[in-house]
N, C-alpha and C positions, 0 to 999 in steps of 0.2 A: 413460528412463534416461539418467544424465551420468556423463560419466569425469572425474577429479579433474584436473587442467592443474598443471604444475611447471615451475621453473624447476630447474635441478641444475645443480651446481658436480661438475667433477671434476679433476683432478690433470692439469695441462698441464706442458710443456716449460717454455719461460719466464715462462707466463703459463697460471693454470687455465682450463680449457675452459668452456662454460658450453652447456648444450643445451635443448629445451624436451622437455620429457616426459609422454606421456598417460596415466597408470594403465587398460588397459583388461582387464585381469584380474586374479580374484578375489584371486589370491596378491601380488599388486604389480606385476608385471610391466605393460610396456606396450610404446611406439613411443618411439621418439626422432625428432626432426627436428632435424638439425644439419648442417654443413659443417664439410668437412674438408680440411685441409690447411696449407699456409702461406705467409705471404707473396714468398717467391722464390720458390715454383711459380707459386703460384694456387690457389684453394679451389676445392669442389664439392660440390653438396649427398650428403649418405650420410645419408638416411633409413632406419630399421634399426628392429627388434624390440629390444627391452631386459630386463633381467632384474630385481629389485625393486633398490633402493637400497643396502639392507641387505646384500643380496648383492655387490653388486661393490667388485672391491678398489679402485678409483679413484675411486668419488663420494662427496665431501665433504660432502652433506648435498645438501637441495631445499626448496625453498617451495614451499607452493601459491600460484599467481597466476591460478587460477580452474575454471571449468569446461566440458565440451563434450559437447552432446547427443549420442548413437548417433547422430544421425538425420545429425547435424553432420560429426563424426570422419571421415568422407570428402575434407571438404572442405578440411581445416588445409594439406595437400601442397600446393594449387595453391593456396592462402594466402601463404602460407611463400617460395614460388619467386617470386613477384613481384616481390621484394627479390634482386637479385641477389647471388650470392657475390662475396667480395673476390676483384680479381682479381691473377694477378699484381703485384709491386709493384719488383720490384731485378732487373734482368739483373745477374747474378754479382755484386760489391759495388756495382754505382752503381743508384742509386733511377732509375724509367723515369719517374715524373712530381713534382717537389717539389711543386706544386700539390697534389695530395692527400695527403690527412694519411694516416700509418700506421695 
């Protein structure tokens, strides 16, 4: 058995969010793997149960960009966390490194 793999746009602050999404139930529902936060904090991953597309008032739509075995679907988290989250970027208005792009 494969769960459907999405990419989904939704409704951001200055810039829409964008998360990856695994359909693993029969109604739509699934996982999200995404990071959360912003660049004068710092982000961190908030992997979370999702409800279908259709349903929430903030996703602008989704693509599928593929698929992921049952056998699989354990393994996308410690996939996913490899790639670290951005991290901090501005103590109050000054940027901590120009070197790195935003």
């Amino acid at each position: 058995m494969s769960y459907n793999v999405y990419l989904r746009e939704h409704v951001g602050g200055a810039r829409n969010h964008h998360i990856i999404f695994v359909q693993t139930e029969s109604n739509g529902g699934g996982f999200i793997f995404q990071v959360a936060g912003n660049i004068q904090q710092g982000m961190a991953f908030d992997h979370k149960g999702a409800k279908p597309a259709e349903e929430s008032e903030t996703c602008l739509g989704q693509e599928k960009i593929g698929t992921v075995t049952k056998a699989n679907f354990d393994r996308i988290q410690s996939i996913v966390e490899t790639l670290p989250p951005p991290p901090k970027q501005f103590n109050g208005p000054k940027r901590i490194n120009l070197s790195v792009p935003l």
